[in-house]
Structure formats: structure tokens, C-alpha cells
C-alpha positions in Angstrom: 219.7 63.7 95.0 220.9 59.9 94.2 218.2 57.6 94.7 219.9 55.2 97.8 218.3 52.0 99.5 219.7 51.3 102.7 220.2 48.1 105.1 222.0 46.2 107.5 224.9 44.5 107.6 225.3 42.9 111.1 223.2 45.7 112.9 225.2 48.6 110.5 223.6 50.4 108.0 224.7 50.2 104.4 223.2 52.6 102.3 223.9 51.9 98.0 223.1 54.0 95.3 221.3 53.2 91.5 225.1 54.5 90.2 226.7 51.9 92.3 224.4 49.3 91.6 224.9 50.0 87.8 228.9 50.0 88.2 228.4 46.9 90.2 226.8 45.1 87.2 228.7 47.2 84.5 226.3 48.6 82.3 225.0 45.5 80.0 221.8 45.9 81.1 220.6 49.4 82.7 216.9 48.3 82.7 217.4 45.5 84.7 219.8 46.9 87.4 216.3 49.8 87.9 214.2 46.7 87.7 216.4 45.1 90.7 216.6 48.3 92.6 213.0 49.4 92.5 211.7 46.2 93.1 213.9 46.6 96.3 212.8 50.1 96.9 209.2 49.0 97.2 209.5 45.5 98.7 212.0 46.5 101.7 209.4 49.2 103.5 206.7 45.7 104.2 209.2 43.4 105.3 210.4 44.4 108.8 207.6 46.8 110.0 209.2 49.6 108.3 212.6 49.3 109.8 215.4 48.1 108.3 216.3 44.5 107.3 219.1 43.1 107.2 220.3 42.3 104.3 222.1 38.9 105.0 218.5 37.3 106.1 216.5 38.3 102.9 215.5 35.4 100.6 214.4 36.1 96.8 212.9 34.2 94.1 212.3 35.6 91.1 210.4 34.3 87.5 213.0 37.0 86.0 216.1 35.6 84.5 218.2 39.4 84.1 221.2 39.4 85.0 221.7 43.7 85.6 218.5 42.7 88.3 220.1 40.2 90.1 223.5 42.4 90.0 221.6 45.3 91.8 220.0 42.7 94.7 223.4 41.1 95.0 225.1 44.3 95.7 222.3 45.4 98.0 221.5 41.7 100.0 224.5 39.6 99.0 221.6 36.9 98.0 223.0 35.6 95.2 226.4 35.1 96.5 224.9 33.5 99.7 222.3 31.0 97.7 219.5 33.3 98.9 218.6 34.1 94.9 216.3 31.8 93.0 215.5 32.0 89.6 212.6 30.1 88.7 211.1 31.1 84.7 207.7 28.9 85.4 207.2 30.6 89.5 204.7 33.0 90.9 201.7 34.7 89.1 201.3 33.3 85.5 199.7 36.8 85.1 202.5 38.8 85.6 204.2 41.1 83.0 206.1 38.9 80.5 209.8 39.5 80.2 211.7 38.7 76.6 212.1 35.2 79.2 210.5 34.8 82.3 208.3 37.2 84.1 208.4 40.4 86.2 207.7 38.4 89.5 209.6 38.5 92.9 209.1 37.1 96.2 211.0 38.3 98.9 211.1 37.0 102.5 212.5 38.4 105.7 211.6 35.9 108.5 207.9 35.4 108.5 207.0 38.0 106.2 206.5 37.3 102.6 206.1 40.1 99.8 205.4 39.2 96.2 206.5 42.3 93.7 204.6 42.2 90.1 205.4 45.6 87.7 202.9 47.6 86.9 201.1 47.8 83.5 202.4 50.0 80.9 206.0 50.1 82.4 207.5 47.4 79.7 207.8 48.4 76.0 206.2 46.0 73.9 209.4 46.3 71.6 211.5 46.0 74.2 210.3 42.3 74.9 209.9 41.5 70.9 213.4 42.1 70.1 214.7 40.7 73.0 212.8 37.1 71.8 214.1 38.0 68.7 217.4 35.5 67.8 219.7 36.3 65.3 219.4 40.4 65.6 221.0 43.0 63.5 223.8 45.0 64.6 220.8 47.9 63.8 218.8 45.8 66.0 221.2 45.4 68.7 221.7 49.1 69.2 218.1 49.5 69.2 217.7 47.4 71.8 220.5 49.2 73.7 218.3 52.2 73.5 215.3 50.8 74.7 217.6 49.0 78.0 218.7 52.9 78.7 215.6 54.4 78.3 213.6 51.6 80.3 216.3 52.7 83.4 215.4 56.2 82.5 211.9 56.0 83.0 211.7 53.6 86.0 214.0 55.6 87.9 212.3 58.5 87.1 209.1 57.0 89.0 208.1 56.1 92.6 208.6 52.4 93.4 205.3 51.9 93.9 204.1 53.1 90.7 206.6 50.4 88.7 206.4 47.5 91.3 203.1 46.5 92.9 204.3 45.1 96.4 201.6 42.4 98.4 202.1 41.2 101.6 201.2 37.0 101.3 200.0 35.9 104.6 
């Protein structure tokens, strides 16, 4: 079965799949639509008491600059469209997973309820994050790193939310 996250959209519920939120972005960047849609998976259960949120009132900022995550919380919230999406490189936990730039660090917020996301350890390739710092890649390079983006979306989706995002309720 497809992998869905659902919320609400003015009381109805709007359910979207991984498939869509890849078509949404296009493909550049698998990895990062899985990062965006399992950080979603395990954020959206702590922020309204188990029930659904709606999506229009969810606020995100983020120390990760990819774009294939932000396409997959657009699609789902709307938040970068609506100037609910904030991408700050230098915000949240300095010990969080580095990214090839930035960090795997979210903050969502749903009315009074803050949840900070970190990924878990041993989820990121090491190579993954060296060739993406690398300037001036091969073409040799450049399809290696297309493999790695595939199989990084592979394996996240392959696994529970909670065991690639670590979600915290701040109080």
C-alpha cells in the first residue's frame, strides 16, 4: 500500500501520497522529497493531540536548504507558498545531522505546540554529504550522486518515521 499523510484543508481531509509528492517536485531530488515526507509523517501525530491538523495553520523552519523537502511540505501544508516555510542554515540544534549545506533540523508549530524533528544516526551516507560539498563534479560523479539521492528515498521510505526522524515536543 502507498505510504499517504493526510490533513485538512478547511475542515476536509486531504490525503497525499510519497508518488505525488515526488511528481510534485519532479524527481531532482528523491531523497529530499522522503526527507520532507517522513519528517511530516512523524511530526504531524504530536501536534494536534493525534488528530488532524490543518494544514493551512502549520508553521516550519528548517536548518535544511533541499529543495525536493520543501517540495513535499508544500504540497502537503502549502507552507512555502503561504510564507509559513523558513529556511534558516545556522537554526536549531548545532548537533544535528549535517547536510552537504545546512542540517537535518525542523521545527514545526501548530498553535501552541512546538515539535523539533532531528534524523536519526546512521540514516545519511557519508558519501552522500561529501560529494554533495564537492564543487566542480564529474559527470561520473554526478550520476553517482544520483544513485545515492535514489537509494537515500529507498531506504527512508522503507523505514518507520520514527526510526529516520526523532520528533520532541518543546514546551
Amino acid at each position: 500500500m502507498q505510504q499517504q499523510l493526510t490533513v485538512l484543508d478547511n475542515n476536509k481531509a486531504l490525503s497525499f501520497s510519497f508518488d505525488e509528492a515526488l511528481n510534485y517536485h519532479g524527481g531532482g531530488f528523491p531523497g529530499g522529497v522522503a526527507h520532507g515526507f517522513k519528517m511530516l509523517e512523524a511530526a504531524l501525530p504530536h501536534l494536534n493531540g493525534g488528530r488532524l491538523v490543518e494544514r493551512r495553520k502549520l508553521q516550519v523552519l528548517t536548518a535544511f536548504p533541499g529543495p525536493g523537502a520543501r517540495d513535499a511540505v508544500e504540497l502537503i501544508t502549502r507552507a512555502n507558498t503561504e510564507s509559513r516555510y523558513e529556511i534558516d542554515i545556522n537554526a536549531g540544534d548545532t548537533t544535528a545531522v549535517e547536510a552537504a549545506r545546512g542540517r537535518y533540523w525542523f521545527r514545526l508549530t501548530y498553535g501552541n505546540t512546538v515539535v523539533e524533528l532531528t534524523i536519526q544516526p546512521g540514516i545519511i551516507d557519508p558519501e552522500f554529504i561529501a560529494l554533495g560539498r564537492k564543487p566542480d563534479r564529474t559527470p561520473e560523479e554526478e550520476a553517482r550522486q544520483d544513485v545515492l539521492k535514489q537509494d537515500m528515498a529507498d531506504r527512508i521510505m522503507a523505514l518507520p518515521a520514527g526510526q529516520v526522524y526523532l520528533a520532541r515536543r518543546v514546551e
